[in-house]
Backbone as CSV, one residue per row, in Angstrom:
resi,resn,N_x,N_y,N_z,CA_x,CA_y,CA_z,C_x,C_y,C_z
1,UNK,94.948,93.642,90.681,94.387,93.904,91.994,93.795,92.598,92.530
2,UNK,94.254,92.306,93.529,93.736,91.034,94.842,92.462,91.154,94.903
3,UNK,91.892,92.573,95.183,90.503,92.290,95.759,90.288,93.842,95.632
4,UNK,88.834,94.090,96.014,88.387,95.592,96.000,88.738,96.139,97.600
5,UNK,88.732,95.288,98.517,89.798,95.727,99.834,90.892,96.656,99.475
6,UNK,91.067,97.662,100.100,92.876,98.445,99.979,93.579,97.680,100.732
7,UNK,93.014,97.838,102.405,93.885,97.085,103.327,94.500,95.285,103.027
8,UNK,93.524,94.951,102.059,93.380,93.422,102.053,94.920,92.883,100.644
9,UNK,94.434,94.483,99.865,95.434,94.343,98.957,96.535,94.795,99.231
10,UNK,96.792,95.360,100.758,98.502,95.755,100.905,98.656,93.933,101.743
11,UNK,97.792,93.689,102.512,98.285,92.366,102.945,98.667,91.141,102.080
12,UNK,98.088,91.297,100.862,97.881,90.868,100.108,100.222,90.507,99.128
13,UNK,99.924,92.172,99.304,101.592,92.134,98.986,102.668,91.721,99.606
14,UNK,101.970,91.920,101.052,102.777,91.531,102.467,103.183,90.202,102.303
15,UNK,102.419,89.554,101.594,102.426,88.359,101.860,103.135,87.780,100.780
16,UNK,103.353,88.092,99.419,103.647,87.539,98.537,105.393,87.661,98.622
17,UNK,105.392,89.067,99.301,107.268,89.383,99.649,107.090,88.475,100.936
18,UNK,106.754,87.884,101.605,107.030,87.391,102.694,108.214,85.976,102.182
19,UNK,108.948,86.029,103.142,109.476,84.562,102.959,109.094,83.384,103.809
20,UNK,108.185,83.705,104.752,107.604,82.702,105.441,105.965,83.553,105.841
21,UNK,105.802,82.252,106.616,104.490,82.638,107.683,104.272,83.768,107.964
22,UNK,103.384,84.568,108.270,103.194,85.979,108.303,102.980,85.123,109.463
23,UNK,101.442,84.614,109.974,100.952,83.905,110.981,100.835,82.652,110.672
24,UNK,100.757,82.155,112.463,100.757,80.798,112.163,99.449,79.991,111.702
25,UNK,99.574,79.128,110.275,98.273,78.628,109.728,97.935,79.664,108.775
26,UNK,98.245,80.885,108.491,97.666,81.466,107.759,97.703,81.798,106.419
27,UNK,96.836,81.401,105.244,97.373,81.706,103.926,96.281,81.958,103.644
28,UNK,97.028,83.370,102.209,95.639,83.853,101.597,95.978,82.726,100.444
29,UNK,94.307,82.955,100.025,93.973,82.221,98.689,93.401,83.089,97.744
30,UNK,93.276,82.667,96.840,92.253,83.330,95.700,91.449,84.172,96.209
31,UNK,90.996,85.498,96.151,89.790,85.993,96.720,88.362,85.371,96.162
32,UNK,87.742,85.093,96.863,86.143,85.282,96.288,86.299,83.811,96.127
33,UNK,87.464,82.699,96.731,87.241,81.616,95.863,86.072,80.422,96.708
34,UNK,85.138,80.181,96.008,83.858,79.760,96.340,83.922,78.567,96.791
35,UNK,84.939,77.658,95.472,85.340,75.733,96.019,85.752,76.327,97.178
36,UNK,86.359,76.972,98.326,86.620,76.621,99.609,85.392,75.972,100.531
37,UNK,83.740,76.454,100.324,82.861,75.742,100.845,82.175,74.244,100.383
38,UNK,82.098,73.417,101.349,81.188,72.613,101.006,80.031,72.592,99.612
39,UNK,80.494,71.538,98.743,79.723,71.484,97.282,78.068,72.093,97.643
40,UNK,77.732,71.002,98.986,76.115,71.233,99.540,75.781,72.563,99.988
41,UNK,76.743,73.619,100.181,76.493,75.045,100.626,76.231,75.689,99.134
42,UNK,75.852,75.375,98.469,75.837,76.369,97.379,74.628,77.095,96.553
43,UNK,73.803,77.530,97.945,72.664,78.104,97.262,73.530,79.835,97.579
44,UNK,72.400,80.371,96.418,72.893,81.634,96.030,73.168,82.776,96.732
45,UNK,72.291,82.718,97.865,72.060,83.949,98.594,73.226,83.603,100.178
46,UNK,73.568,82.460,100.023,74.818,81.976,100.881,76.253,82.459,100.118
47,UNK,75.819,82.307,99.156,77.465,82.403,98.501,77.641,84.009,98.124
48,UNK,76.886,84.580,97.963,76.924,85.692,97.921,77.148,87.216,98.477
49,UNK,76.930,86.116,100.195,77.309,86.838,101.611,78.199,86.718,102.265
50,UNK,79.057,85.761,101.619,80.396,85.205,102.580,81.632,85.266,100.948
51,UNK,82.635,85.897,101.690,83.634,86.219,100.644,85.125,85.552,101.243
52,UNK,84.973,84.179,101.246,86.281,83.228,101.536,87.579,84.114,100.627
53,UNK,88.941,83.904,101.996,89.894,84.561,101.247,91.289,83.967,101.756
54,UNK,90.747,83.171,102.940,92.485,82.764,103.512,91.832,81.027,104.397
55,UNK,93.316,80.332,103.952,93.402,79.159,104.932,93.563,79.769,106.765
56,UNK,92.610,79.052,107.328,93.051,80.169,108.604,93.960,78.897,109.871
57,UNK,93.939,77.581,109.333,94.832,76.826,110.078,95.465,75.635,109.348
58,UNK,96.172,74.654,109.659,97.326,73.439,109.153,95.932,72.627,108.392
59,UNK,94.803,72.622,109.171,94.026,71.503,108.932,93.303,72.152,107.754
60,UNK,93.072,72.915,107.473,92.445,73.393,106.326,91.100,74.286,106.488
61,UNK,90.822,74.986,107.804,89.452,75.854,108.312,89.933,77.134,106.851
62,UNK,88.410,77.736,107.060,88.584,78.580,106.049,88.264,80.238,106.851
63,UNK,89.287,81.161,106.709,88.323,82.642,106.834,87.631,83.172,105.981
64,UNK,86.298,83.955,106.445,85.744,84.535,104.968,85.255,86.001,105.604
65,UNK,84.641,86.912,105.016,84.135,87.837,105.321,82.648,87.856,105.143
66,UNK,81.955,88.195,106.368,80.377,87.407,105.805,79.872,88.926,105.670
67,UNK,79.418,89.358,104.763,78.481,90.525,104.628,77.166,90.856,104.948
68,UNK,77.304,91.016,106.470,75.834,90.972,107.032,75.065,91.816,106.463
69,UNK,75.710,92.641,106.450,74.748,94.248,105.898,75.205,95.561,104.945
70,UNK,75.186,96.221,104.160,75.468,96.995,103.438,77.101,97.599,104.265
71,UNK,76.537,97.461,105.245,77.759,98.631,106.612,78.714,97.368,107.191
72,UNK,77.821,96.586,106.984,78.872,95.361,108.284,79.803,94.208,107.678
73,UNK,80.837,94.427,107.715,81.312,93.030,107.517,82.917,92.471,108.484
74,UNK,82.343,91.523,109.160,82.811,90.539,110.357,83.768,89.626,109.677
75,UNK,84.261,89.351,110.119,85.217,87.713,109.515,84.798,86.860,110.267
76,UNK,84.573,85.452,109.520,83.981,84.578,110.339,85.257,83.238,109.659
77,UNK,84.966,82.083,110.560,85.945,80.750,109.960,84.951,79.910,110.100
78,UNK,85.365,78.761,109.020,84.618,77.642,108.781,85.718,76.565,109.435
79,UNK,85.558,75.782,110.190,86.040,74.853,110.849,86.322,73.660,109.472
80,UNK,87.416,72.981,109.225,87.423,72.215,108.336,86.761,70.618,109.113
81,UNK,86.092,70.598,110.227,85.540,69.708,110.772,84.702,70.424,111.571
82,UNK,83.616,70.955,110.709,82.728,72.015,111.973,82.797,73.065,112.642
83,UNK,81.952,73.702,112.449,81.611,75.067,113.326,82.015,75.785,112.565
84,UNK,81.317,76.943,112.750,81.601,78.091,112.236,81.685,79.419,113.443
85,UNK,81.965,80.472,113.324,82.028,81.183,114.425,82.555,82.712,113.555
86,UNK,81.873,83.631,114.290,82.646,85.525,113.936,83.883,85.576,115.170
87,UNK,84.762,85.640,114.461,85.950,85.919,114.865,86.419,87.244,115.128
88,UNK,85.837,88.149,114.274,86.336,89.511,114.254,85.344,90.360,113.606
89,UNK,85.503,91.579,114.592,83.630,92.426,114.076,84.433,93.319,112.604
90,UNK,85.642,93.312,112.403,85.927,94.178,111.173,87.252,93.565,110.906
91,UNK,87.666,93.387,109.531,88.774,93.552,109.218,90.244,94.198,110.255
92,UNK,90.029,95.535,110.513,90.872,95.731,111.893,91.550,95.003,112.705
93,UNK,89.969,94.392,113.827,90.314,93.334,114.663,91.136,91.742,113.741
94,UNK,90.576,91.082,112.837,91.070,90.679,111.843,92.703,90.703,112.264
95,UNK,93.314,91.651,111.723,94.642,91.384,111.537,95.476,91.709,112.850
96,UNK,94.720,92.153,114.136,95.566,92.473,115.299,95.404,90.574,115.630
97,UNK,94.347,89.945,115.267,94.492,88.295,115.627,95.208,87.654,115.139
98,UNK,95.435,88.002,113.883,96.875,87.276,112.965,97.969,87.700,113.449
99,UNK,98.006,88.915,114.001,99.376,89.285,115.228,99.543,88.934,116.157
100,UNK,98.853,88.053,116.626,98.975,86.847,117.814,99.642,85.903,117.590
101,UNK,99.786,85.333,116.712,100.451,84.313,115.604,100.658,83.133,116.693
102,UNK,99.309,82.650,115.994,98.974,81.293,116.907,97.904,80.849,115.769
103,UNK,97.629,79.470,115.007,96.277,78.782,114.812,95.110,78.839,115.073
104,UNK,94.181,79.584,114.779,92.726,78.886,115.359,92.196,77.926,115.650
105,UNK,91.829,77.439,116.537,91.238,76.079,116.713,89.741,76.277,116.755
106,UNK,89.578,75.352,115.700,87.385,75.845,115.810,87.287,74.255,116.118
107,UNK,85.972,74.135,116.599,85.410,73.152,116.813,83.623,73.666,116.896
108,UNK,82.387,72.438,116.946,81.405,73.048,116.821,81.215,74.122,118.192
109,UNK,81.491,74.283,118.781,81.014,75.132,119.959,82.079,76.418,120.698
110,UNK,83.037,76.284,119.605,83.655,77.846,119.774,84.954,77.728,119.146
111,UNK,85.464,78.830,118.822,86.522,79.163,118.049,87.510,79.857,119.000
112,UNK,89.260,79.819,119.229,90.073,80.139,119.771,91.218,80.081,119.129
113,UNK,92.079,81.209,120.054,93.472,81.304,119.488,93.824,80.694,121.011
114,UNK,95.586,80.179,120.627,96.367,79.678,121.831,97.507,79.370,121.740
115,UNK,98.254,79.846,122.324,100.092,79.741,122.328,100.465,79.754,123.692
116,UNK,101.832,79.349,123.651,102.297,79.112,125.254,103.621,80.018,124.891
117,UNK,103.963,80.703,126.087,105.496,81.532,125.596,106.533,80.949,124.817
118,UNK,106.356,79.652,124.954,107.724,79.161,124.323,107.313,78.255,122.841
119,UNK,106.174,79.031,122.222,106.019,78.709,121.080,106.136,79.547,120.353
120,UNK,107.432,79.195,119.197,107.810,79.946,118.282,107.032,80.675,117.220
121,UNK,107.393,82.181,116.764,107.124,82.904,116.440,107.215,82.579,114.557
122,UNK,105.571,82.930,113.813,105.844,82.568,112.564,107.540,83.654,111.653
123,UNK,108.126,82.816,110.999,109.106,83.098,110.409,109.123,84.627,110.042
124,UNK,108.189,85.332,109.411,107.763,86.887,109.144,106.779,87.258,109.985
125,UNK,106.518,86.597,111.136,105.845,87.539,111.997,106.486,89.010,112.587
126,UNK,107.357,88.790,113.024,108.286,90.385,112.700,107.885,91.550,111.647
127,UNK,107.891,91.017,110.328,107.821,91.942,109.513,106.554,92.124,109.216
128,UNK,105.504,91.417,109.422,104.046,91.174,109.980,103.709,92.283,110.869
129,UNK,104.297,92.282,111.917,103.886,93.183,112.898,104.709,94.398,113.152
130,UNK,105.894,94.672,112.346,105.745,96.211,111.436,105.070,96.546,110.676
131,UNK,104.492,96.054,109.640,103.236,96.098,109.062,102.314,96.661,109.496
132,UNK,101.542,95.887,110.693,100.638,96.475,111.284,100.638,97.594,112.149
133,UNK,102.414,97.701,112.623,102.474,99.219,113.393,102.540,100.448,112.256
134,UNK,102.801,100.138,111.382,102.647,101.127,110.101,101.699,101.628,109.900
135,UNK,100.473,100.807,109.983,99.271,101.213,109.866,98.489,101.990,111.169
136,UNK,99.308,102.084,112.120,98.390,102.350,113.807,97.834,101.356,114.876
137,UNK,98.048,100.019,114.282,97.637,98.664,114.732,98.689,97.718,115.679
138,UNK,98.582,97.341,116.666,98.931,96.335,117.283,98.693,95.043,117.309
139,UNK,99.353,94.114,117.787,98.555,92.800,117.303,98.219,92.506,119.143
140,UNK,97.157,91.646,118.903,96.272,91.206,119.932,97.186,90.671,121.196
141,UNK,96.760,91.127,122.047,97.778,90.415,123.413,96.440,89.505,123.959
142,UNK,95.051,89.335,123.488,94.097,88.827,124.374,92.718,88.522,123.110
143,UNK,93.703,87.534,122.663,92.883,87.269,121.231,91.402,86.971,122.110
144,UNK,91.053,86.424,122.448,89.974,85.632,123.404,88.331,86.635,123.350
145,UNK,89.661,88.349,124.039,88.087,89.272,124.132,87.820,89.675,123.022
146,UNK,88.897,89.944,121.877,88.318,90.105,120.637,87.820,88.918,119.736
147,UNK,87.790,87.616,120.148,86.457,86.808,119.465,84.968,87.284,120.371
148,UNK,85.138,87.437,121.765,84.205,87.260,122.452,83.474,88.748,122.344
149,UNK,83.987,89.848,121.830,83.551,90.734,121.198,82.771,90.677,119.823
150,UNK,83.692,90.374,118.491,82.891,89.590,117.757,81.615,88.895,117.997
151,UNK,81.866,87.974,118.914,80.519,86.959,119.187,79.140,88.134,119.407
152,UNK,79.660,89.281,120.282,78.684,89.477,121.212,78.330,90.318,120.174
153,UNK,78.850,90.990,119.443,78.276,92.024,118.539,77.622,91.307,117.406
154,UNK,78.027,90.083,117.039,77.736,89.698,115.153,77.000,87.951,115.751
155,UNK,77.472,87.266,116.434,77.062,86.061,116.754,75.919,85.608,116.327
156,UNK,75.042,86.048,117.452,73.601,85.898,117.094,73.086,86.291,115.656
157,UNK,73.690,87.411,115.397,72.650,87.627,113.974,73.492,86.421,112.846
158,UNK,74.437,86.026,112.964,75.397,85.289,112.077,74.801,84.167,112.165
159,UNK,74.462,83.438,113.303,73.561,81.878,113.253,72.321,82.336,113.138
160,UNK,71.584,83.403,113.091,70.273,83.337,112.628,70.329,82.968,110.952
161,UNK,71.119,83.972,110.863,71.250,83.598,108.787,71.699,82.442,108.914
162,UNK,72.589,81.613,108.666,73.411,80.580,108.420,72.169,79.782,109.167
163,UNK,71.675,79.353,109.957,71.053,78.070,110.024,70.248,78.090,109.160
164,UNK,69.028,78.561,108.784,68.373,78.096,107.583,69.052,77.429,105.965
165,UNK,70.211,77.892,106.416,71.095,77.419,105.059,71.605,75.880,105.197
166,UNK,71.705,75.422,106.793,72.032,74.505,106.959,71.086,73.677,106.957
167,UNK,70.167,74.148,107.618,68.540,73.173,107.234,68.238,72.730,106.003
168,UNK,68.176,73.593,104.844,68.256,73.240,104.006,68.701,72.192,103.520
169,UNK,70.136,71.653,104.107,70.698,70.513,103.580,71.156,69.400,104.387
170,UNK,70.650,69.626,105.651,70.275,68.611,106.826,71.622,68.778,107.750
171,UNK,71.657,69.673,107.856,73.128,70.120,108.406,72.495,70.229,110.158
172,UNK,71.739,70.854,109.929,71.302,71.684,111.621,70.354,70.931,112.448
């Protein structure tokens, strides 16, 4: 078993039969695997709330699942040059954005998806997005309101935690 996720462990399979890209930039990794953060992030009560599980672009940003609360958990990305940002208020939203099949681009002051019509479609995005109609899911036609949803629901409480972590190590 991948992970204690169900959904995470059928994607999980999705991916291993895949012969290409599910999405573009996107690969799972190890679950739970911790080296994806910064050596200096590694106090306990940080690592313990964020559950890194996929490369989320070419450059190397990371997705993780941050466990705000017993009930809540958001996906957020670590910018492999800054920023961090909630991308998605649940798993759900999560994979209708990987059905956009486009890169994230983070930078410190916001996170986005972006494609132009005539940018090609990842190699198994097709079988990607039977996948997700299997399940009742569509993939995102307007990745944008579902970060800006995310934001508005998880944002604020997400940089309240996380900055003291960064203070800590002269980050903020």
């Amino acid at each position: 078993m991948y992970s204690p996720i169900p959904v995470l462990n059928e994607l999980k399979d999705l991916y291993d039969s895949a012969r290409d890209y599910l999405a573009d930039g996107f690969e799972l990794y190890d679950y739970d695997d911790k080296s994806r953060f910064p050596q200096e992030l590694d106090d306990p009560e940080f690592l313990s709330r964020l559950i890194p599980f996929a490369q989320a672009n070419g450059s190397g940003s990371t997705y993780a699942i941050w466990r705000a609360d017993d009930a809540t958990a958001p996906i957020v990305v670590f910018g492999d040059e800054g920023g961090e940002h909630v991308v998605a208020r649940d798993f759900t939203d999560f994979l209708r954005l990987l059905g956009f099949d486009a890169e994230i681009m983070v930078d410190h002051d916001s996170a986005y998806y972006y494609r132009t019509e005539d940018d090609d479609h990842s190699g198994s995005h097709e079988l990607f997005v039977e996948w997700l109609r299997e399940r009742g899911l569509t993939p995102s036609e307007d990745p944008d309101a579902v970060v800006a949803a995310a934001q508005e629901a998880h944002g604020d409480q997400f940089r309240a935690w996380i900055t003291p972590f960064y203070e800590q190590i002269g980050w903020a």
